[in-house]
C-alpha positions as CSV (number, residue, x, y, z in Angstrom):
1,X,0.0,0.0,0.0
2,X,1.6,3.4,-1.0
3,X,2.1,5.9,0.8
4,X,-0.4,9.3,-0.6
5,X,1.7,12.8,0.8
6,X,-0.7,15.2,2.4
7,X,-0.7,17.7,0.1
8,X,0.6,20.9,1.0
9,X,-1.7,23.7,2.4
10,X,-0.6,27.4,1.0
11,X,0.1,30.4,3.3
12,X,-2.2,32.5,3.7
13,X,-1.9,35.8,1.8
14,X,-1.0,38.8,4.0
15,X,-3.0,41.9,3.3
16,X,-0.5,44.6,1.9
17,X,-1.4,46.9,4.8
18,X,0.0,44.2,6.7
19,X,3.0,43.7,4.8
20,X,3.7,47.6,5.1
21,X,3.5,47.4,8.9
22,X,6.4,45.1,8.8
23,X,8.6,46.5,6.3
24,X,8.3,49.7,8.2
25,X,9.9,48.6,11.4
26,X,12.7,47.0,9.8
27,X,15.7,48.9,9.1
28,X,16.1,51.6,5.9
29,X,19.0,49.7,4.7
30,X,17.1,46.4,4.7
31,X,13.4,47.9,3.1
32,X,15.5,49.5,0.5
33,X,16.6,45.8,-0.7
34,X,13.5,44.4,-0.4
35,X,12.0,46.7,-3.4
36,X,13.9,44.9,-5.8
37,X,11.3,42.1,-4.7
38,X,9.5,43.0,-7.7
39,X,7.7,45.9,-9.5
40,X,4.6,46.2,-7.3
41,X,7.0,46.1,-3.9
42,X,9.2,49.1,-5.6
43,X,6.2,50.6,-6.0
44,X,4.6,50.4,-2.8
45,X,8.2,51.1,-0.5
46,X,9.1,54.1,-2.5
47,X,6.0,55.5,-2.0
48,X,6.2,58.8,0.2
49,X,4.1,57.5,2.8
50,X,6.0,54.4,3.6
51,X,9.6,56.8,3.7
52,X,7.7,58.3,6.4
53,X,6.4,55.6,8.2
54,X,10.3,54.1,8.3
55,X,11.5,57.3,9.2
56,X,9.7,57.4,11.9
57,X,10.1,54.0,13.4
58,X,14.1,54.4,12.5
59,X,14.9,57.7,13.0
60,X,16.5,56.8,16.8
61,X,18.0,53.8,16.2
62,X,20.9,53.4,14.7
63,X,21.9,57.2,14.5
64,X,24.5,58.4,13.1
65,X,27.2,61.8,14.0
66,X,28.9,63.3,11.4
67,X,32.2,65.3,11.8
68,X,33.4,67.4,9.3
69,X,37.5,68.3,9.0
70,X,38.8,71.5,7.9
71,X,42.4,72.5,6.7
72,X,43.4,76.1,8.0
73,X,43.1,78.7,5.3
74,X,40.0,76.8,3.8
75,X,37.4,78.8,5.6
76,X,34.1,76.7,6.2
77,X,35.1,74.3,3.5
78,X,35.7,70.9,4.7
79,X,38.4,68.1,3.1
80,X,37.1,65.0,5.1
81,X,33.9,63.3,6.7
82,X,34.0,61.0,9.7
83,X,30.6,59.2,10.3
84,X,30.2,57.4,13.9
85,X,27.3,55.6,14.7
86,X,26.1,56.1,17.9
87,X,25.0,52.4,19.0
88,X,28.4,50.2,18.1
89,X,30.8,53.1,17.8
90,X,31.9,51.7,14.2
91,X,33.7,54.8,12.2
92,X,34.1,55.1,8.9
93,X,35.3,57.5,6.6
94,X,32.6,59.5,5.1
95,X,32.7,59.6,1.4
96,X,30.9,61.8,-1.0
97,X,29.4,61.0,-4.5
98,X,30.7,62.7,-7.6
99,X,30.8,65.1,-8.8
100,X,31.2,66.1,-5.1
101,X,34.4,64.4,-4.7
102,X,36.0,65.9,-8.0
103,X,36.2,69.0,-5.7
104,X,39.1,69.6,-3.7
105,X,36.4,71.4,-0.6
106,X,32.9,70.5,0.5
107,X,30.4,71.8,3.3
108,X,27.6,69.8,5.1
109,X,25.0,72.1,5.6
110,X,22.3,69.7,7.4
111,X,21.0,66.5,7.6
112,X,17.2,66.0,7.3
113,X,14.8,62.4,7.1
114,X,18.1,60.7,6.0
115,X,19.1,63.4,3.0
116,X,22.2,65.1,3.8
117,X,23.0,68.9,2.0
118,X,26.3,69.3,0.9
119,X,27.9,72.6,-0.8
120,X,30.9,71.5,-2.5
121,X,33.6,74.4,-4.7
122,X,37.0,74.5,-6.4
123,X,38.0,77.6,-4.6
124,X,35.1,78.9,-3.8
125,X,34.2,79.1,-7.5
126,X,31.7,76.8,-9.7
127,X,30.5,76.2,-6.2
128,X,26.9,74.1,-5.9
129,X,24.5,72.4,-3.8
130,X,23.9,68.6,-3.8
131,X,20.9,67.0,-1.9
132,X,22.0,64.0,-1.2
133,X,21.1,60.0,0.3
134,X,23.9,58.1,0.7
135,X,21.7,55.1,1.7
136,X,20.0,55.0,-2.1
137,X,23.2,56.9,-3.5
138,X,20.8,59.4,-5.5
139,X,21.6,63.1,-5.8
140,X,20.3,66.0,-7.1
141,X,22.7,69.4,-8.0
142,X,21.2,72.5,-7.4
143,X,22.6,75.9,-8.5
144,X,24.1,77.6,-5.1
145,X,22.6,80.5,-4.3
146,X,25.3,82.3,-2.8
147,X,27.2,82.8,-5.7
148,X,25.6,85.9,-6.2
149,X,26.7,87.1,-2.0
150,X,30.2,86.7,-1.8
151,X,31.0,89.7,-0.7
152,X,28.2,89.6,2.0
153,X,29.0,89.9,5.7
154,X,26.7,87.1,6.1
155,X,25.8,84.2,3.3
156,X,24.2,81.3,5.4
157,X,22.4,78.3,4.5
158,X,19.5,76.1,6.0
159,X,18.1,72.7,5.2
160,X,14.8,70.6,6.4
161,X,11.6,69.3,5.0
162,X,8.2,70.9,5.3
163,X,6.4,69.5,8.4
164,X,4.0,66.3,7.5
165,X,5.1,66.2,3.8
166,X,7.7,64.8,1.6
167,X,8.9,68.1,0.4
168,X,12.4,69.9,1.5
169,X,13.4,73.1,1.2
170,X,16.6,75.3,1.5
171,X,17.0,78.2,3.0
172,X,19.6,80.8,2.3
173,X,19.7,84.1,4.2
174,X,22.2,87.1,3.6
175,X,23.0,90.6,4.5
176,X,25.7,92.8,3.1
177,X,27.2,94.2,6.1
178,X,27.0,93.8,10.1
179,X,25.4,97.2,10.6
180,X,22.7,96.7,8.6
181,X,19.2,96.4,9.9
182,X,17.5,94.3,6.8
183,X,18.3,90.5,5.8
184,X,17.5,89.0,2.8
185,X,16.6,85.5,2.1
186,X,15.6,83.7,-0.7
187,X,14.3,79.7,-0.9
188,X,14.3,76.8,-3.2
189,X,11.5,73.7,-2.7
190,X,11.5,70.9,-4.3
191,X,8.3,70.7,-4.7
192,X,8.6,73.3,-7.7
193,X,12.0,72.7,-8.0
194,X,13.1,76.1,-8.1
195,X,14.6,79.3,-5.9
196,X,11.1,80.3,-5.6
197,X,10.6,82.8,-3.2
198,X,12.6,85.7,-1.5
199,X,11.8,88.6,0.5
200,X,13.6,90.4,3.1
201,X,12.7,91.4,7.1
202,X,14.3,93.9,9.6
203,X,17.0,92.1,12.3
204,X,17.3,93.2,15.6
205,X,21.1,91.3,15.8
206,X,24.3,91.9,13.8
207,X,25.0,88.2,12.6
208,X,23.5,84.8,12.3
209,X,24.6,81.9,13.6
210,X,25.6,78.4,11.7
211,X,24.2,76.3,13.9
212,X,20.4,76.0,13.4
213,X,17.9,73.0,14.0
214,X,14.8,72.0,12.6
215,X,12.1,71.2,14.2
216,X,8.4,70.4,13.1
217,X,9.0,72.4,9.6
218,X,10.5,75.4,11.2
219,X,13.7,76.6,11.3
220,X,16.1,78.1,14.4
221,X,19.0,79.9,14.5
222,X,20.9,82.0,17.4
223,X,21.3,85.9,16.3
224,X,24.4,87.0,17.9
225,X,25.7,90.9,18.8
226,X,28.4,91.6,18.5
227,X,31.3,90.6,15.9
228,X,34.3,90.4,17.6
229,X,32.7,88.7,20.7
230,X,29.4,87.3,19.8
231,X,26.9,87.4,22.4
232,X,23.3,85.4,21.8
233,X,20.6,88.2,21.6
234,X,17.6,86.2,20.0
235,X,15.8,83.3,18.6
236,X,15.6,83.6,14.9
237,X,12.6,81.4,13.3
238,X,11.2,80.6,9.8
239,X,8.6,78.4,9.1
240,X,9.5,76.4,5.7
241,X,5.2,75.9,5.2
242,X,4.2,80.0,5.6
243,X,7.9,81.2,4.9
244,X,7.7,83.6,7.8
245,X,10.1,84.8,10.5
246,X,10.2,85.6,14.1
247,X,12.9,86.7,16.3
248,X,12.4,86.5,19.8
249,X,14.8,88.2,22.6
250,X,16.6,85.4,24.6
251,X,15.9,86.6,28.5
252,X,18.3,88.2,30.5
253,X,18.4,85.1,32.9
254,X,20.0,83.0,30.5
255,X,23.6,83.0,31.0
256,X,25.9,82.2,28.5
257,X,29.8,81.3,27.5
258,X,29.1,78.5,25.4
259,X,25.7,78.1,23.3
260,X,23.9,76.3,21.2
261,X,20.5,74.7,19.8
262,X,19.4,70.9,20.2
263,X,16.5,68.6,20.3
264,X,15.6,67.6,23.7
265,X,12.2,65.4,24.6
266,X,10.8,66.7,21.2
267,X,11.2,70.0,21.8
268,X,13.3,72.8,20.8
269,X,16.3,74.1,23.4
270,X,18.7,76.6,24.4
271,X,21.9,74.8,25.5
272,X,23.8,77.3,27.4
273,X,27.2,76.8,29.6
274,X,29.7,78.8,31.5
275,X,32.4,78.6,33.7
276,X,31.5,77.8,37.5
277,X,35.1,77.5,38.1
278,X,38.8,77.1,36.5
279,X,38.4,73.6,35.5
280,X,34.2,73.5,35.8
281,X,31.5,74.2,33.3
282,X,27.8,74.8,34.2
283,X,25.1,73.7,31.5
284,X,21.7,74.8,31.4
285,X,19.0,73.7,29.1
286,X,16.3,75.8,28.8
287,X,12.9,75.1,26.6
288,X,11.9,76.9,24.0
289,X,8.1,76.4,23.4
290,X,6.2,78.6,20.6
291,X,3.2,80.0,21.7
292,X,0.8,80.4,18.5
293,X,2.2,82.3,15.2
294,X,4.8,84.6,17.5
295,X,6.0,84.5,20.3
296,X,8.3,81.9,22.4
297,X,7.8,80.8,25.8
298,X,11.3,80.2,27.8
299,X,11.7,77.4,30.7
300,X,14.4,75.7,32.7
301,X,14.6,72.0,31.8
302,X,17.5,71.2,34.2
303,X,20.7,72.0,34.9
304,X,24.2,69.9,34.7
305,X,26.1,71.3,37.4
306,X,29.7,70.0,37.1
307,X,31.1,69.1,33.3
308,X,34.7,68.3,33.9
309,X,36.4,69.8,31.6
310,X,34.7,73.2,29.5
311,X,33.3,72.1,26.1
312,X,31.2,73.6,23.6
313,X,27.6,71.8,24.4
314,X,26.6,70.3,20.6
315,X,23.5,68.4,20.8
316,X,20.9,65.9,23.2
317,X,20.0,62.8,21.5
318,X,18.0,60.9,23.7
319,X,19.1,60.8,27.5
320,X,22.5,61.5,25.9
321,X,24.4,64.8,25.0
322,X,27.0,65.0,22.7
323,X,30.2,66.5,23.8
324,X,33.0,68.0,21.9
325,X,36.6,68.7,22.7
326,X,39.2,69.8,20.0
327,X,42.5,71.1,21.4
328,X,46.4,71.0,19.7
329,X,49.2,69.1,21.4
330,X,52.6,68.6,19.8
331,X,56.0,69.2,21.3
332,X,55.5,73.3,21.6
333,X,53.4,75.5,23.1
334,X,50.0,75.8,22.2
335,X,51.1,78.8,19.3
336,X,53.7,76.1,17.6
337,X,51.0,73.2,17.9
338,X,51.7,70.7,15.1
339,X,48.9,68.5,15.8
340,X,45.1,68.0,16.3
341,X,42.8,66.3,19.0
342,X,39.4,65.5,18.3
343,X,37.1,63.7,20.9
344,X,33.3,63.6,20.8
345,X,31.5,61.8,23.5
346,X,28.5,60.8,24.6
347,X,27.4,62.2,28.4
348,X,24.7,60.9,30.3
349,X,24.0,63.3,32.1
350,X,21.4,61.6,34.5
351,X,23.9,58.7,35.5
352,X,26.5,61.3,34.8
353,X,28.4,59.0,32.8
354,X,30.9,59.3,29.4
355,X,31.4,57.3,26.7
356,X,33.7,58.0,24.0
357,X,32.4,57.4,20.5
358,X,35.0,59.4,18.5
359,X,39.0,59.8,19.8
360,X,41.6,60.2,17.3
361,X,44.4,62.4,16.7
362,X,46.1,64.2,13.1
363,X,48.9,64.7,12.9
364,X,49.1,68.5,11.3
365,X,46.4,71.0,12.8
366,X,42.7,70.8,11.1
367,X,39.4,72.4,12.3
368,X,36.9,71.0,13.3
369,X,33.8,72.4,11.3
370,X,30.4,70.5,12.0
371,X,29.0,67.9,14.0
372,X,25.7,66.7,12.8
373,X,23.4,64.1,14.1
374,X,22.4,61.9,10.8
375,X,19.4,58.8,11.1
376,X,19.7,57.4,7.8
377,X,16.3,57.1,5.6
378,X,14.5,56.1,2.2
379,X,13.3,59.7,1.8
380,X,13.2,60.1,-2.3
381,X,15.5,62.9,-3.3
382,X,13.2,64.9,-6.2
């Protein structure tokens, strides 16, 4: 008597919605393979709505901080990337897509759902923008703007995508001299793929700070006083949806040496720090809550009360802040250094504990230029 196999029973069939619930958890790198499945799966995981359902579930895990190096004499440019990521501590040496990398400078200007903007010149001519993905390795060369401002006292750029949508947008901002009292900015979107808009409004500072965050489709930079010796004297804010800004006055209260902007518990904040004693820093975090189309709202978070050794506060990610420390060594004094410490470090500053993510050493003296925080994504770049 033979033997009749049971005949196999097929899977069932998962509903797409399904399907998409999965693929969104897993990692970019991972959901970016699997739309080579087939035509209908590259259809359905490069749709926008799935890049922002994976951005979301991704965009604290597996983060990334980028460095950027600069040779003396270079300005803002930069001649090398470092990227770190912030769970295994793995580095590797950045590289940048040509024709990027057929230029002998480039500039990271922000990082943004996974796109990075890089400005990249031959000697600060036939200078351009790239957006860029280096998980999908697509670009997109857009004409820089600040071509037409070199002489400016102040020619600054911005990057971040319109809150709730798949669009970015870049903001450049510019004013001729210190003394004046009107900047000019002008702003390209992708979604008309174009400098589209400029206009101009009165500034109650004399400069504009590099560092800037974005957070919920708005924009915020530091105004400073002051050229020689910056001092913070407002909150700068343009909102990339109703391309409007705000300035706010930064309180008296708020001390600071030291100062930035960061991300901390979904909200945007004033890092501030100053020197308690010879060899002691003070940090204080305020919160910087907007209170309908103008006006900010300022509040103490908490304060860090004994950094060891002064630093320039950078960024919170998490229950972490990033720490920074770039000094020259070499077998002078400090005016006949010949080489270049870096160190960035993760702080906890609950369990006030430090972990190094980044230590290493050149040896000739380089600046450093940014640090950026980058989660890596399957945002399209259009």
């Amino acid at each position: 008597m033979s033997h009749t196999p049971t005949p196999p029973h097929p899977l069932p069939k998962l509903d797409d919605e399904i399907l998409l619930m999965i693929f969104a958890k897993t990692d970019p790198k991972t959901a970016t393979k699997c739309k080579a499945l087939s035509k209908r799966w590259n259809l359905r995981l490069g749709s926008p709505l799935f890049a922002k359902q994976n951005y979301k579930e991704n965009k604290d895990k597996n983060m990334q901080v980028v460095a950027t190096l600069a040779c003396p004499g270079r300005g803002q440019h930069c001649f090398s990337m470092v990227r770190v990521d912030m769970q295994t501590k793995l580095q590797s040496q950045g590289k940048v897509p040509d024709p990027i990398g057929n230029f002998n400078s480039f500039q990271v200007i922000g990082s943004s759902n996974g796109l990075l903007c890089v400005k990249f010149s031959l000697g600060n001519v036939h200078s351009a923008l790239a957006v860029w993905n280096p998980l999908t390795r697509k670009r997109l060369i857009i004409r820089d703007h600040s071509t037409k401002h070199k002489n400016f006292a102040i020619s600054e750029y911005a990057f971040g995508h319109i809150f709730e949508t798949p669009y970015y947008a870049i903001v450049h901002v510019s004013k001729k001299r210190y003394s004046d009292t009107t900047m000019s900015w002008s702003l390209y979107s992708s979604r008309a793929k174009n400098w589209e808009c400029k206009g101009s409004f009165e500034t109650i500072f004399d400069k504009l700070g590099p560092t800037y965050v974005v957070h919920r489709g708005v924009v915020y930079w530091i105004g400073w006083q002051g050229v020689a010796i910056p001092k913070p004297k407002c909150i700068v804010s343009f909102n990339l949806r109703n391309r409007i800004f705000v300035q706010e006055v930064i309180p008296q209260r708020v001390k600071s040496r030291f100062h930035t902007l960061s991300i901390v518990k979904d909200e945007v904040a004033f890092v501030s720090s100053f020197y308690a004693s010879q060899f002691k820093t003070v940090v204080d975090v305020y919160q910087v809550t907007r209170i309908g189309s103008c006006g900010l709202s300022w509040g103490k978070l908490f304060r860090i009360p004994s950094m060891s050794v002064p630093f320039t506060p950078t960024m919170f990610v998490g229950r972490y802040m990033l720490n920074v420390v770039e000094s020259r060594s070499g077998p002078y004094n400090a005016n006949d250094a010949e080489r270049t410490d870096l160190l960035i470090a993760k702080h906890d500053y609950e369990a006030d504990r430090s972990q190094d993510l980044l230590c290493t050493s050149w040896d000739e003296i380089v600046h450093l230029n940014t640090v950026i925080v980058h989660s890596p994504g399957i945002y399209t770049v259009e």
